[in-house]
Structures are given as structure tokens and as C-alpha cells.
N, CA, C and O atoms as a GROMACS GRO file, in nm:
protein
  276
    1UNK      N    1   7.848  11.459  10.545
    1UNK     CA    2   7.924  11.381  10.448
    1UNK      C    3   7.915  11.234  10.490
    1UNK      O    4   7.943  11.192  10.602
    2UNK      N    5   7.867  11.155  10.376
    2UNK     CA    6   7.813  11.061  10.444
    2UNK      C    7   7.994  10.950  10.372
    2UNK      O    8   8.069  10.994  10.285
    3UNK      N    9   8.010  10.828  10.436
    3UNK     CA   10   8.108  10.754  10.426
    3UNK      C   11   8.177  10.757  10.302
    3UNK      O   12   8.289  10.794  10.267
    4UNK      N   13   8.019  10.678  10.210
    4UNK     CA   14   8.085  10.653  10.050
    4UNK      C   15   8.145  10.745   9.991
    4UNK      O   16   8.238  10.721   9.914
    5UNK      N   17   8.094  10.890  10.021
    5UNK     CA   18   8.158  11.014   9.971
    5UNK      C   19   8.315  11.120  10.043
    5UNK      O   20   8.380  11.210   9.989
    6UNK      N   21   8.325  11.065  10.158
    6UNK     CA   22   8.439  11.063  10.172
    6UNK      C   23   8.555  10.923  10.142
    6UNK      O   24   8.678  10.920  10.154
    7UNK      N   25   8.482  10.843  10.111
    7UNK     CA   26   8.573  10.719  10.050
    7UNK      C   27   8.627  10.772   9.888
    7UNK      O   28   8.736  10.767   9.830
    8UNK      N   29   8.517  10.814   9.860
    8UNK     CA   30   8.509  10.848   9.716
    8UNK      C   31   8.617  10.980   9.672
    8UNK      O   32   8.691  10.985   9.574
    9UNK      N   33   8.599  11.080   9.777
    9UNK     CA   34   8.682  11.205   9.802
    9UNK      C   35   8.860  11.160   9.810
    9UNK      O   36   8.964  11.214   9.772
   10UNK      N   37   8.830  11.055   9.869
   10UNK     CA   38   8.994  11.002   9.941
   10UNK      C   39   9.042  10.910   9.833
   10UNK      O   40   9.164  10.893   9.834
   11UNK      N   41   8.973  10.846   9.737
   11UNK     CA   42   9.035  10.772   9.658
   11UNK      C   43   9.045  10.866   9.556
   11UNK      O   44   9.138  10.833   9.481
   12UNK      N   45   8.977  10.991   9.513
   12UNK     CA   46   9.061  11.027   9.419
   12UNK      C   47   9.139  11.128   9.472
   12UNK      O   48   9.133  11.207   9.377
   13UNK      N   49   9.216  11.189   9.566
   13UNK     CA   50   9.318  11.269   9.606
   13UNK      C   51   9.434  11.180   9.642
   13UNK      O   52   9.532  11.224   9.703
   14UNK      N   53   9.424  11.044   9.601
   14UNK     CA   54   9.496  10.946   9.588
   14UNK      C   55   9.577  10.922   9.511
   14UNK      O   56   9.699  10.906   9.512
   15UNK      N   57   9.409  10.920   9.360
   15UNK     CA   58   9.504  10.932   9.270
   15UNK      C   59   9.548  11.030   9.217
   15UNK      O   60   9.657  11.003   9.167
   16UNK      N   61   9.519  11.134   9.202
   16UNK     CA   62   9.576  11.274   9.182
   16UNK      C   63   9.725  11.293   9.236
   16UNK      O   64   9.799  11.371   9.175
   17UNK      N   65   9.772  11.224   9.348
   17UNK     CA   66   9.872  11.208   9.372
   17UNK      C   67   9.981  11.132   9.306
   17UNK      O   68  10.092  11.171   9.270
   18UNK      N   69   9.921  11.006   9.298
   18UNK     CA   70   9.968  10.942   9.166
   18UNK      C   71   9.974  10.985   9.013
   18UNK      O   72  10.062  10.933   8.943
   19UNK      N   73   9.927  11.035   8.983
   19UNK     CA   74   9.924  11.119   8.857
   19UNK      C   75  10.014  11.221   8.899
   19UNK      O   76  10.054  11.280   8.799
   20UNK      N   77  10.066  11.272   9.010
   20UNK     CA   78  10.127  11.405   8.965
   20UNK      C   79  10.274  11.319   9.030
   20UNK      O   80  10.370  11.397   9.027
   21UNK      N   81  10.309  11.190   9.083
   21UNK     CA   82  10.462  11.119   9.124
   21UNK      C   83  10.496  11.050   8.955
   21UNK      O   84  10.606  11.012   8.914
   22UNK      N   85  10.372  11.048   8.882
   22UNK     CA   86  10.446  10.988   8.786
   22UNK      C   87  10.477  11.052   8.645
   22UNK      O   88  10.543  11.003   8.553
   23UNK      N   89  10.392  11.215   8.653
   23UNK     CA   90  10.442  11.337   8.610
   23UNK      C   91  10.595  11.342   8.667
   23UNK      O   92  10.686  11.320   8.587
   24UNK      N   93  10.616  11.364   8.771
   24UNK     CA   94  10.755  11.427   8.792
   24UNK      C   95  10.855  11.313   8.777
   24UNK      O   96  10.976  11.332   8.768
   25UNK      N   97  10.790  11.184   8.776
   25UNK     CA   98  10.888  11.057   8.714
   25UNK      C   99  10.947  11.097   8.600
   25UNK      O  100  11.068  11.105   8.578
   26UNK      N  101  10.832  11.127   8.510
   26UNK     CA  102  10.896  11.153   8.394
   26UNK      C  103  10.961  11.266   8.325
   26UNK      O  104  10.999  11.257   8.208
   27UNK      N  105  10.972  11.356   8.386
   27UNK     CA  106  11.060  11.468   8.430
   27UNK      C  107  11.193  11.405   8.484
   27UNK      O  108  11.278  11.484   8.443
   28UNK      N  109  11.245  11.328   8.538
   28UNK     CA  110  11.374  11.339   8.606
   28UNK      C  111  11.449  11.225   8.453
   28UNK      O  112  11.402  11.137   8.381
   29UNK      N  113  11.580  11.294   8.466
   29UNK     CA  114  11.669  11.250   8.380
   29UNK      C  115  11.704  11.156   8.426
   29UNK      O  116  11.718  11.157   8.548
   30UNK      N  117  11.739  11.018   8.341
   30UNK     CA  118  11.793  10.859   8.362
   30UNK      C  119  11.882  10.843   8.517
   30UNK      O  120  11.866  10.764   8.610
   31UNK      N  121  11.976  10.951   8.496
   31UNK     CA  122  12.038  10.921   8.573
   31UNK      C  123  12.014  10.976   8.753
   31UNK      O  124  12.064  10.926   8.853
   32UNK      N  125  11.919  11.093   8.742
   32UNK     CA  126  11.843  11.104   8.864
   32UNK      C  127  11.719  10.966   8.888
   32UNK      O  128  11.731  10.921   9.002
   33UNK      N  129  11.633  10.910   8.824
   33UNK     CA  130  11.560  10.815   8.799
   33UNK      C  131  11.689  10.704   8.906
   33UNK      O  132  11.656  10.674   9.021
   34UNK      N  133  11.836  10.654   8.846
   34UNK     CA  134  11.863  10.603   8.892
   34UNK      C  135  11.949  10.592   9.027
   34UNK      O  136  11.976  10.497   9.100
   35UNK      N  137  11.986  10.747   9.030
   35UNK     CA  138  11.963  10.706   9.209
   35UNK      C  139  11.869  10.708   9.283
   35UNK      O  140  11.864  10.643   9.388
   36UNK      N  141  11.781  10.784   9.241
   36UNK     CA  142  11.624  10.739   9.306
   36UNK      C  143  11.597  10.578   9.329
   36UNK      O  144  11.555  10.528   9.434
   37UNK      N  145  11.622  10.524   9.234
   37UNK     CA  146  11.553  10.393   9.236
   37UNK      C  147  11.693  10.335   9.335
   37UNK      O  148  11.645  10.252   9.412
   38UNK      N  149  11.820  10.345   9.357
   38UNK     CA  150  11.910  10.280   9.405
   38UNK      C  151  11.881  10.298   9.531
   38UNK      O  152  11.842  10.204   9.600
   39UNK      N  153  11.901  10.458   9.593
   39UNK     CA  154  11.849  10.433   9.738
   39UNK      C  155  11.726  10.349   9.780
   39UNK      O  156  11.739  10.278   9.880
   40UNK      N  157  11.614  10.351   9.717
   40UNK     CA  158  11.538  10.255   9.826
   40UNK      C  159  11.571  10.136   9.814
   40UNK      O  160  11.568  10.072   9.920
   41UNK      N  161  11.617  10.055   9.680
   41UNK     CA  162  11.683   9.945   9.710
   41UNK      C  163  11.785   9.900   9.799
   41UNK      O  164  11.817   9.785   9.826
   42UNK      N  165  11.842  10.028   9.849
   42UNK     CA  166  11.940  10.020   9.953
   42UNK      C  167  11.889   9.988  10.095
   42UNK      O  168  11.904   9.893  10.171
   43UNK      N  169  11.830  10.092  10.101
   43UNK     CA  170  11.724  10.076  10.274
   43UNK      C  171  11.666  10.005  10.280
   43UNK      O  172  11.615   9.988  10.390
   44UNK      N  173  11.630   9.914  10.174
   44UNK     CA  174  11.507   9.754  10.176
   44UNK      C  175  11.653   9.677  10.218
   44UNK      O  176  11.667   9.629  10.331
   45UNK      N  177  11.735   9.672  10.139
   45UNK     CA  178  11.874   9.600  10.192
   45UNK      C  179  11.902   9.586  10.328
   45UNK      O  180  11.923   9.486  10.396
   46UNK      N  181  11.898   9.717  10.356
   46UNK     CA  182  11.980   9.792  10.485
   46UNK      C  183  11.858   9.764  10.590
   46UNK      O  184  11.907   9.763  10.703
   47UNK      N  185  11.705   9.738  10.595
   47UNK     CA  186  11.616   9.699  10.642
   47UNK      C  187  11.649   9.522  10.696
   47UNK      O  188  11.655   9.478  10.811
   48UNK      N  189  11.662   9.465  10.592
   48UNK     CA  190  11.647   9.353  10.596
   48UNK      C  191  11.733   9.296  10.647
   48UNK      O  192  11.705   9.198  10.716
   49UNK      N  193  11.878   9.341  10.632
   49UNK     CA  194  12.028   9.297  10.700
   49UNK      C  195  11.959   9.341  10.830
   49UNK      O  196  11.973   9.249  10.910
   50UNK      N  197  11.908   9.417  10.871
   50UNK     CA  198  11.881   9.451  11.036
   50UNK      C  199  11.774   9.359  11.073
   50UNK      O  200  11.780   9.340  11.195
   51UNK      N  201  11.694   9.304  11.028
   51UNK     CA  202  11.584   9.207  11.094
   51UNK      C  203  11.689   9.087  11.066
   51UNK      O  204  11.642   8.986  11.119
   52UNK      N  205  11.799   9.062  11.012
   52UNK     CA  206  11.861   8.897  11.003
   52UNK      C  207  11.921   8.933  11.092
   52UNK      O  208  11.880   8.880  11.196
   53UNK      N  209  12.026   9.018  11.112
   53UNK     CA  210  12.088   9.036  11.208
   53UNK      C  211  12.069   9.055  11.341
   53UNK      O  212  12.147   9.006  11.423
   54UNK      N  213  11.971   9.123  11.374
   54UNK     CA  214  11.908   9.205  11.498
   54UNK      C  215  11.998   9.310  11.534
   54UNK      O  216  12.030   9.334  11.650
   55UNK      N  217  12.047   9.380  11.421
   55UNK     CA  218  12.112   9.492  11.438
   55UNK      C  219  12.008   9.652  11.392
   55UNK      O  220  11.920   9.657  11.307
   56UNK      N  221  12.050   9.751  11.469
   56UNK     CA  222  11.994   9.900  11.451
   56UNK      C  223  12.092   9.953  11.315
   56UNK      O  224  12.196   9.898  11.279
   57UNK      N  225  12.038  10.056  11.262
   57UNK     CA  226  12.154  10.124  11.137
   57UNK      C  227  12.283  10.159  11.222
   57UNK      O  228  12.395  10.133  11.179
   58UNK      N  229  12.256  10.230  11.364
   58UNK     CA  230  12.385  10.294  11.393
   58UNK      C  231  12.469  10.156  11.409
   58UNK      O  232  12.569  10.164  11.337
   59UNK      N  233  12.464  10.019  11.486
   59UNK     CA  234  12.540   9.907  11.482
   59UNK      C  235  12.573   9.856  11.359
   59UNK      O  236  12.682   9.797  11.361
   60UNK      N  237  12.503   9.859  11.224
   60UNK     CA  238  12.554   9.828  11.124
   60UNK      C  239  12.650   9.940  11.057
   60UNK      O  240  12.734   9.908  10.972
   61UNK      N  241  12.633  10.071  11.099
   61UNK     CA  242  12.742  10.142  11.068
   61UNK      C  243  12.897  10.115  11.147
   61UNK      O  244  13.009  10.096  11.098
   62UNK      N  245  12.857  10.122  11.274
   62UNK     CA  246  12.974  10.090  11.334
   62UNK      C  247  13.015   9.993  11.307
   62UNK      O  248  13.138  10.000  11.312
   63UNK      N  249  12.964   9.852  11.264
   63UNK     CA  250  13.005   9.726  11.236
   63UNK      C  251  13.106   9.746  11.126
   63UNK      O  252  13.220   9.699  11.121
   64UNK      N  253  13.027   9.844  11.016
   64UNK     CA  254  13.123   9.837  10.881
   64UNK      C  255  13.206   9.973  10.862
   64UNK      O  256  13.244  10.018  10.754
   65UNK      N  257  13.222  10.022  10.976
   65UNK     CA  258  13.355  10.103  11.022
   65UNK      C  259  13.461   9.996  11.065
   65UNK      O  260  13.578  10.018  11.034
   66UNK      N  261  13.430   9.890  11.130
   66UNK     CA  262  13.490   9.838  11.192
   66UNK      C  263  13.564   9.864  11.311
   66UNK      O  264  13.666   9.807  11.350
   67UNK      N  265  13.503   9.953  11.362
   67UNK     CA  266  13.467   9.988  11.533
   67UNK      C  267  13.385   9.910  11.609
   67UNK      O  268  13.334   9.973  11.702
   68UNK      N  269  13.353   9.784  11.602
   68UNK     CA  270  13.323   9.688  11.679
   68UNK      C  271  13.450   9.658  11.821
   68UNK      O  272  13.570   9.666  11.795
   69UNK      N  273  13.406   9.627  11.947
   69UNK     CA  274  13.486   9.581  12.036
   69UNK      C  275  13.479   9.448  12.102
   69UNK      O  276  13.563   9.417  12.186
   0.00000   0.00000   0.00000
């Protein structure tokens, strides 16, 4: 198997993948759609508060327990 044809192999089991995330997209009802879409907006949040901060998730949990000492 020479390169181009495993390039070729790998880009379409790619998209086949894609074709079948945006099959089951359209399968999920509005309101599954929208917590789907809320959590990762959350963890990009919850990502990003930790690189400003230089905090880990478990310190930002404890922070907003307010179990800080």
C-alpha cells in the first residue's frame, strides 16, 4: 500500500464519519442539540478560565464552592 492510497483510504473514513455525526445531528431533538452544544461551550469556558487563571478544574471547583483557605 503505497502512501497516496492510504492517504486516500484515511480521508475518506473521515468523511464517512462526518456523514454519519451529522446524520445523528439531525436526529437529536432541539433541545438535546442544545445541551450538546452548551456543554462544550462550557469546557472552552472552563478551559480558558484555567489558562487565565493558572488554575486545574478541581481548584476552580473548590474556588466556586468556596472552600478556598
Amino acid at each position: 500500500m503505497g502512501l497516496r492510497s492510504w492517504l486516500r483510504s484515511f480521508r475518506q473514513r473521515e468523511d464517512e464519519a462526518a456523514l454519519k455525526r451529522a446524520e445523528d445531528m439531525q436526529l437529536e431533538s432541539p433541545e438535546e442539540r442544545r445541551i450538546s452544544e452548551g456543554d462544550m461551550e462550557g469546557m472552552q469556558a472552563d478551559e480558558q478560565a484555567g489558562l487565565a487563571w493558572g488554575e486545574t478544574p478541581q481548584g476552580a471547583d473548590r474556588l466556586a464552592e468556596g472552600d478556598d483557605e
